[in-house]
N, C-alpha and C positions, 0 to 999 in steps of 0.2 A: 206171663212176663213178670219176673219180679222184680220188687221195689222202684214200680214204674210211677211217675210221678212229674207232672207237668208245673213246671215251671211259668207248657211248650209239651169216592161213593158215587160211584156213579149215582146220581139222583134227577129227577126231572122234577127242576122245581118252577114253580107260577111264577110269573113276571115280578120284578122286584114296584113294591109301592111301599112310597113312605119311607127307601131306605130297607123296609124285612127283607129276609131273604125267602119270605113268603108270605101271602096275605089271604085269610079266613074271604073268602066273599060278606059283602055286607048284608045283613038283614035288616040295617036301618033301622035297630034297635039299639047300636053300644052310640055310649055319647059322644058327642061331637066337640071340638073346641075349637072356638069362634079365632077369626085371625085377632081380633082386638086382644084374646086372652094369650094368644101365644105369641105376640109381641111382650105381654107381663109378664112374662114368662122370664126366670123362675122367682116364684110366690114363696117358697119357703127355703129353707137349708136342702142343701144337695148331697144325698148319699153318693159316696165312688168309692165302691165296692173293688177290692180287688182279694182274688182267690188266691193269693200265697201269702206265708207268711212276710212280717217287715225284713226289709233289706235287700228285699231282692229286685232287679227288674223292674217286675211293675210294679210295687211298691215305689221305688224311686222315680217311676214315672209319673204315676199318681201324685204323688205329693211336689213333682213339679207343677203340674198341670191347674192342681187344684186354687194353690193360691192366685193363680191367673185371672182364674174363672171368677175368684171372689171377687179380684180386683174391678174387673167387667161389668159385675150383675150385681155386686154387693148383698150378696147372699153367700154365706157361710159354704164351704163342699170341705166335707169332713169324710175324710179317708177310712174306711171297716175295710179293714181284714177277715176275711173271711175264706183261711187255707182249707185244705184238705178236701180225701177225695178225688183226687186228680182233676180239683178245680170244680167237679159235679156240684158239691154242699152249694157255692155262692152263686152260681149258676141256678140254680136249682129256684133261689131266694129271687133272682132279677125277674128267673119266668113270672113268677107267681105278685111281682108287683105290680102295684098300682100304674098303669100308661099313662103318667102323667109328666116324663122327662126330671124327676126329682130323686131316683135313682138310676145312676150308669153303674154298669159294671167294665171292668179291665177284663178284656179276652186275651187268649192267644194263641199260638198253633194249635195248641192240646185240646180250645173248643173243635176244631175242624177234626183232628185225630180221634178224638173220642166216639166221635157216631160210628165211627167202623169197629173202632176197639170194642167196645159193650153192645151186648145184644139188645139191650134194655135200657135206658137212659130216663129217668123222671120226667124230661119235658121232652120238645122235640127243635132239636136245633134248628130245625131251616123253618118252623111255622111260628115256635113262642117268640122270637128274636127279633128285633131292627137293628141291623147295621147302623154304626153314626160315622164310625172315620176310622183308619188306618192311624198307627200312631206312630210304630216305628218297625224296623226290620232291622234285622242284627243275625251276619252269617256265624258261620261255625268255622274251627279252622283244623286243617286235617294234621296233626302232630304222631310221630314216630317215634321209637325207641333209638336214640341216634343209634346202637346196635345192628338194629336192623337194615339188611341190603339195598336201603330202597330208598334216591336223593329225589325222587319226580311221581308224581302221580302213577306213570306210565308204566315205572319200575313196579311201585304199589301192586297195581293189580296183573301185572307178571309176577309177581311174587306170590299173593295170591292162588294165583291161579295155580301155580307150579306145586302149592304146597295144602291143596284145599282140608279144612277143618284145623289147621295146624297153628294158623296165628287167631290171637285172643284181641279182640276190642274191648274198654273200658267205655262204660255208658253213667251217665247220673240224672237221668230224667229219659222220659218220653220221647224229645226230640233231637238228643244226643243217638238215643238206640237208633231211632227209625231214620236219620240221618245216613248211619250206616246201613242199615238195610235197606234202604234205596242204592245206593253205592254196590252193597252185594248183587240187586236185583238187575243192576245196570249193566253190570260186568258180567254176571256169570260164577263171581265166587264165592267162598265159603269161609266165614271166620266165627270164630266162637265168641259166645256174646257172657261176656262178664260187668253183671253189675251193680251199681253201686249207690247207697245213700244219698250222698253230695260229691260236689265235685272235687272237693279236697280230697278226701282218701283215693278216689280214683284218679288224682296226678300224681299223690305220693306213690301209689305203687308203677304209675306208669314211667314215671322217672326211676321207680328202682329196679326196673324194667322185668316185674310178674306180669304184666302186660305188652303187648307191643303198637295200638294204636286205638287211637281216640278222636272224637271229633266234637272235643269240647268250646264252648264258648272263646270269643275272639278275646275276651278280658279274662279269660279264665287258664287258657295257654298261651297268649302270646307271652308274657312274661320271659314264661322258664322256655318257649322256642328263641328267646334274646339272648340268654343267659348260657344255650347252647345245652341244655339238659336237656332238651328234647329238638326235633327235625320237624321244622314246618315243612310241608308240602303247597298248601294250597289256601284257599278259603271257598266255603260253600255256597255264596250268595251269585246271584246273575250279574253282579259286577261286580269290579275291586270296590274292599272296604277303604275307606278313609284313615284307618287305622293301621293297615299294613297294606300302602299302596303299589309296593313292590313283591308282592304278593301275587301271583294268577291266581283267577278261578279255576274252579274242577273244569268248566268250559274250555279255558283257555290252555290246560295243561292237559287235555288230551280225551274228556269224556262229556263229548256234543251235549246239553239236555240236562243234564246234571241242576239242580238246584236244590238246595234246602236250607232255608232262613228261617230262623226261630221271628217270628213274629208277633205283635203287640197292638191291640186296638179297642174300639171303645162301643155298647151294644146295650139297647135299652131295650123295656119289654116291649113282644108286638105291639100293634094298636096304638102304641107314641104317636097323636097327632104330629103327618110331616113337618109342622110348620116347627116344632117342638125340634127333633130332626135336624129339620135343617139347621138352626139356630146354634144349635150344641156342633154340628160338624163345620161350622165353621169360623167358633168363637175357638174350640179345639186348635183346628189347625192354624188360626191366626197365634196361638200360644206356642205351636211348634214352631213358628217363625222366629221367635223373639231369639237374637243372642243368645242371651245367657242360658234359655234351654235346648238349644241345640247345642251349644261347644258341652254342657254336661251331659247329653245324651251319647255324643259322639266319644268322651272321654270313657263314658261304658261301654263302648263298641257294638253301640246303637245307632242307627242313622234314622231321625224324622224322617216319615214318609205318610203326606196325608193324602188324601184320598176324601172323593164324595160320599156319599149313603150307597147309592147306585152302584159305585167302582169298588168301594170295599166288599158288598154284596156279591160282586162278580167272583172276585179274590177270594173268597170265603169257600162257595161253593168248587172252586180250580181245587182250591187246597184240597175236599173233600173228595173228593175225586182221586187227583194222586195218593193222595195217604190210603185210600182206602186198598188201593190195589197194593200199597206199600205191604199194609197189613195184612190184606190176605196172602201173597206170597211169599210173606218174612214165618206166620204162624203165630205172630205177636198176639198175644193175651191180655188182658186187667187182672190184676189179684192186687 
């Protein structure tokens, strides 16, 4: 697959403790941390690591979130960047830290994607990991070349279908492609996958219509579907966005089951004392409450959505699961 790049399995895994999405049995030899110390908790400045570069997403979630936290603990959380990779590189960095809650990293769909995509992976996602919290979920919206014959979802994949290998999708990340290939795998059809850098070149040519459909971010085409350069259809999430409430889901416009929300959340090393854990998911989600970082989440066509250790754990492995059969019946690759 190229220039795939995350933004964004069937597995049996052990009962979630502590928030992991898998726990080592103990040998009663890793240290322990007394509740006295995870109530002081945190003792030094707080890495929050996120794997893309600045500007984007989670960056811009990051740096809401962070000065919260300072506010809270009065302890410093100083935002590293750390892109590339398709997010592997800072992943890579959270496995191998210290369990001590003094570095989070920012996840997102593209941790769950990645176990199926790469054969081989540095750590192991479902045993180096703790879940902390859900941060947000932000659908996709399905846009058209207003050209083409197609005002409804339903038309979409009668077109499709009638025409297999003939219509071209624009993609600019991971979860834009695999968005659509789930949608192919749903249906039954066939469209060629063309893609792309960022998501700007891949709207310019789709509004000059060398492409005919894309299932770019909700901030990324609602725009120019306002503007009448391109044809909304739908949005991908399991409910209406906030942002384009007269909108259907792919549910509601005619394709049962359908979901895929680019998603965002927060994952410290195994072995994070729960009490550590818990503290963090829910100083977290008391910051997604606040006003003012909700109406800016919402304005990026983000909706806060928190979650326990336990519930995000759940979520993680669901996702891993769908994508993985995503990928193996789409043929999707890493390079």
């Amino acid at each position: 697959m190229k220039h795939a790049s995350c933004t964004i399995i069937a597995l049996t895994l052990a009962s979630v403790a502590g928030g992991a999405l898998a726990q080592a049995p103990s040998t009663g030899s890793e240290p322990a941390l007394s509740p006295s110390k995870g109530q002081a908790y945190p003792t030094k400045p707080i890495r929050l690591v996120v794997p893309f570069a600045p500007g984007g997403p989670a960056d811009i979630q990051a740096r809401l979130i962070g000065p919260k936290l300072t506010e809270a603990w009065g302890q410093p959380v100083i935002v590293e960047n750390r892109p590339g990779g398709n997010t592997i590189i800072a992943t890579e960095i959270t496995a191998r830290a210290e369990p001590d809650g003094h570095l989070v990293q920012i996840i997102s769909a593209g941790f769950a994607i990645n176990t199926s995509l790469y054969a081989k992976l540095p750590y192991d996602s479902t045993r180096d990991f703790a879940p902390v919290t859900q941060l947000t979920s932000g659908p996709a919206i399905v846009v058209v070349h207003p050209s083409l014959p197609a005002r409804s979802v339903k038309e979409l994949i009668q077109l499709a279908r009638s025409r297999p290998g003939q219509l071209t999708y624009a993609s600019a990340g991971l979860p834009s492609q695999l968005a659509v290939e789930l949608f192919k795998v749903m249906t039954g059809t066939d469209m060629v996958h063309v893609p792309y850098k960022g998501a700007a070149p891949a709207m310019v040519d789709l509004i000059a219509g060398h492409v005919q459909v894309s299932f770019p971010t909700i901030i990324g085409g609602l725009s120019h579907a306002r503007s009448g350069r391109l044809r909304a259809l739908a949005t991908t999430g399991a409910k209406r966005s906030p942002a384009t409430p007269d909108l259907p889901t792919m549910i509601e416009a005619g394709l049962p089951g359908y979901e895929a929300a680019n998603w965002f959340g927060t994952a410290v090393p195994a072995k994070t004392p729960p009490v550590i854990v818990s503290k963090l998911s829910q100083e977290i989600a008391r910051a997604l409450r606040l006003p003012d970082v909700g109406e800016r989440l919402l304005s990026q066509g983000m909706e806060p959505t928190t979650s326990t250790p336990e519930e995000f754990s759940a979520y993680i492995r669901s996702e891993m699961t769908k994508w993985a059969k995503v990928v193996k019946a789409s043929g999707a690759k890493a390079e």
